[in-house]
C-alpha positions as CSV (number, residue, x, y, z in Angstrom):
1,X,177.8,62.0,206.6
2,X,179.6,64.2,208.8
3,X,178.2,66.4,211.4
4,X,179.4,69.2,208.9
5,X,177.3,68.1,206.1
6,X,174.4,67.9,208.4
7,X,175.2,71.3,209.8
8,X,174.4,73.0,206.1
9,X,171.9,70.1,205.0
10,X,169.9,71.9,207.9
11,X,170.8,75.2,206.6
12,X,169.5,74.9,203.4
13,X,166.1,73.0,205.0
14,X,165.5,76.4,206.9
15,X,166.7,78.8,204.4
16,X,163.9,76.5,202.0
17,X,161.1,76.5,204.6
18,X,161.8,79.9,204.7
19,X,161.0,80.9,202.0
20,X,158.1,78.7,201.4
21,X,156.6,80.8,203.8
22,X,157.4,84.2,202.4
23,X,155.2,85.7,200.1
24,X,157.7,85.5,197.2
25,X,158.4,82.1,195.8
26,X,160.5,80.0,194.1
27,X,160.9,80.9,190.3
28,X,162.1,81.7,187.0
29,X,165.3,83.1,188.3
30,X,166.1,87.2,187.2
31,X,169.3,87.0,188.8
32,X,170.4,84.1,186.7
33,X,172.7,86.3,184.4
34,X,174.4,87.9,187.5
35,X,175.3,84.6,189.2
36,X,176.4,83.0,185.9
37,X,178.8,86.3,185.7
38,X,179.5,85.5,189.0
39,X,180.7,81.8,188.3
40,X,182.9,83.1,184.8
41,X,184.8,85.9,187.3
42,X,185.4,83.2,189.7
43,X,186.7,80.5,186.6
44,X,189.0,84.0,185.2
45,X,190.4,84.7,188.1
46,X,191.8,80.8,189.1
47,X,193.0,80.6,185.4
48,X,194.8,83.8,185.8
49,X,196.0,83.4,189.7
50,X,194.3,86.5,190.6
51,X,193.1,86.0,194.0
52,X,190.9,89.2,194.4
53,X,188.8,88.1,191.5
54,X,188.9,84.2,192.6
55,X,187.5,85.5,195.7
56,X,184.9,88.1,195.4
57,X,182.5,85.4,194.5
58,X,182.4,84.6,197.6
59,X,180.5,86.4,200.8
60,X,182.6,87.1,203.8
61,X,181.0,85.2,206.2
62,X,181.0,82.0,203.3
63,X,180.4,78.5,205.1
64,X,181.8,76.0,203.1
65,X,181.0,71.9,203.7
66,X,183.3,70.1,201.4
67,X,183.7,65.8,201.5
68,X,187.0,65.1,202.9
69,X,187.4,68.5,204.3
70,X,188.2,68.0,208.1
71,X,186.0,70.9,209.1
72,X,184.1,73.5,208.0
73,X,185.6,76.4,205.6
74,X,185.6,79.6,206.3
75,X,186.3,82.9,203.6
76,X,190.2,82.7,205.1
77,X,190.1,78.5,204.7
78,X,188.9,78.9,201.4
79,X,191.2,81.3,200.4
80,X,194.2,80.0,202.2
81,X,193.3,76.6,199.8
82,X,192.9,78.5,196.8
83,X,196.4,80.2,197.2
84,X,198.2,77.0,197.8
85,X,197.0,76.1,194.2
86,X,198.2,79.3,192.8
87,X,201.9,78.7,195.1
88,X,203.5,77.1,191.9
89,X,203.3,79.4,189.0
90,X,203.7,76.9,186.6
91,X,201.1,75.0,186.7
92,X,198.2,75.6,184.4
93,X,194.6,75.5,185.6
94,X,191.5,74.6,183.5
95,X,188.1,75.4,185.2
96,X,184.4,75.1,183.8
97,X,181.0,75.0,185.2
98,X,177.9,73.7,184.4
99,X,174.7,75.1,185.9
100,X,172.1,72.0,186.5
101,X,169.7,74.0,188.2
102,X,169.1,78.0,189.3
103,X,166.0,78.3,191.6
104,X,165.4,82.0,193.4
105,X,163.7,84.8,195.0
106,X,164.5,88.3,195.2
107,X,166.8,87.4,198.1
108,X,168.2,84.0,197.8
109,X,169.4,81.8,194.8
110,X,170.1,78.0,194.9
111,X,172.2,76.6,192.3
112,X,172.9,73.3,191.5
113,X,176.7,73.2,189.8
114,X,179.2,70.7,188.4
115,X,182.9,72.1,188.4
116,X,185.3,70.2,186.0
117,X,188.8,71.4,186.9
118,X,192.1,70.2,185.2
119,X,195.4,71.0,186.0
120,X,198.5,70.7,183.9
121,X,202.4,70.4,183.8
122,X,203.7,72.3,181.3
123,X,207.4,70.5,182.4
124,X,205.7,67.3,182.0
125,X,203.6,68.2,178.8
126,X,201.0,66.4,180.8
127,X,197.3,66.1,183.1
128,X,198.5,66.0,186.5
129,X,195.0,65.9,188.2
130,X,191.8,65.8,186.9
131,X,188.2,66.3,188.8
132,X,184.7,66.8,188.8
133,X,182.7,68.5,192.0
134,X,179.0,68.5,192.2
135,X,177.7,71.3,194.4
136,X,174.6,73.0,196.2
137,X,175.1,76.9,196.6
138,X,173.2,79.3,198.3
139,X,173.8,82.9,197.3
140,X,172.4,86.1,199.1
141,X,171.9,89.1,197.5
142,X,173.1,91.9,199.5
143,X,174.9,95.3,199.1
144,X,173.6,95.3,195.4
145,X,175.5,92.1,194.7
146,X,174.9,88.2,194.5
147,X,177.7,86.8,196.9
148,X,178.3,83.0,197.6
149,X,177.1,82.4,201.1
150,X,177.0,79.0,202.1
151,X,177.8,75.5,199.3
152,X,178.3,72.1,199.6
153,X,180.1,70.0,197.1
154,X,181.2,66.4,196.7
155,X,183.7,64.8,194.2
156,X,182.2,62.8,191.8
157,X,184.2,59.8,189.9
158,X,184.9,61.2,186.1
């Protein structure tokens, strides 16, 4: 585990304890809808190489931890990343979620995801890369929105 991974581990442990010591608590989650509209704008805009929609998932001061990544990710490393993908047009992406968990207060939602992403060669006819993420996000709600503010995630073997 990387000093990175600890870095957010910790995170998470205060944002928790922090809210175990607020009044509200941890819950049937209202904002469940919102975030999940969140995830399906996010999943649009990579199909359709729209970085504006890709991107306004996340918050601008996003803290990313991902396995193998040499450091952490800021909103410009992720989107820098993200616009690599979308450099050669004619490759096809293929993005779904799957929500494992959604745990939140007024404030703050965790969500436990797995992201299956594809992509495909259409000059090939064929799969060039196939992969399966499992993540830990932490959303804020602020300025009337739910915006990804610090995740984690991990490639899993498919």
């Amino acid at each position: 585990m990387n000093k990175y991974t600890v870095s957010l581990l910790i995170t998470i442990s205060v944002v928790s304890f922090n809210l175990l010591l607020n009044t509200q608590s941890f819950g049937m989650c209202k904002a469940e809808s919102q975030i999940r509209q969140k995830f399906d704008t996010f999943v649009k805009g990579y199909i359709d190489k729209n970085i504006e929609m890709t991107m306004s998932i996340f918050a601008p001061d996003v803290i990313a931890n991902v396995q193998q990544a040499p450091s952490e990710q800021t909103y410009q490393d992720i989107k820098n990343s993200i616009l690599k993908d979308f450099a050669d047009s004619e490759l096809e992406y293929s993005y779904r979620y799957i929500i494992k968990e959604i745990e939140c207060t007024d404030t703050i939602a965790i969500v436990r995801v797995i992201w299956k992403s594809s992509v495909f060669d259409p000059k090939r006819n064929a799969v060039i890369k196939m992969k399966q993420e499992v993540g830990m996000d932490i959303f804020k709600y602020r300025n009337n929105e739910w915006q990804l503010y610090r995740f984690i995630t991990y490639p899993e073997k498919i």
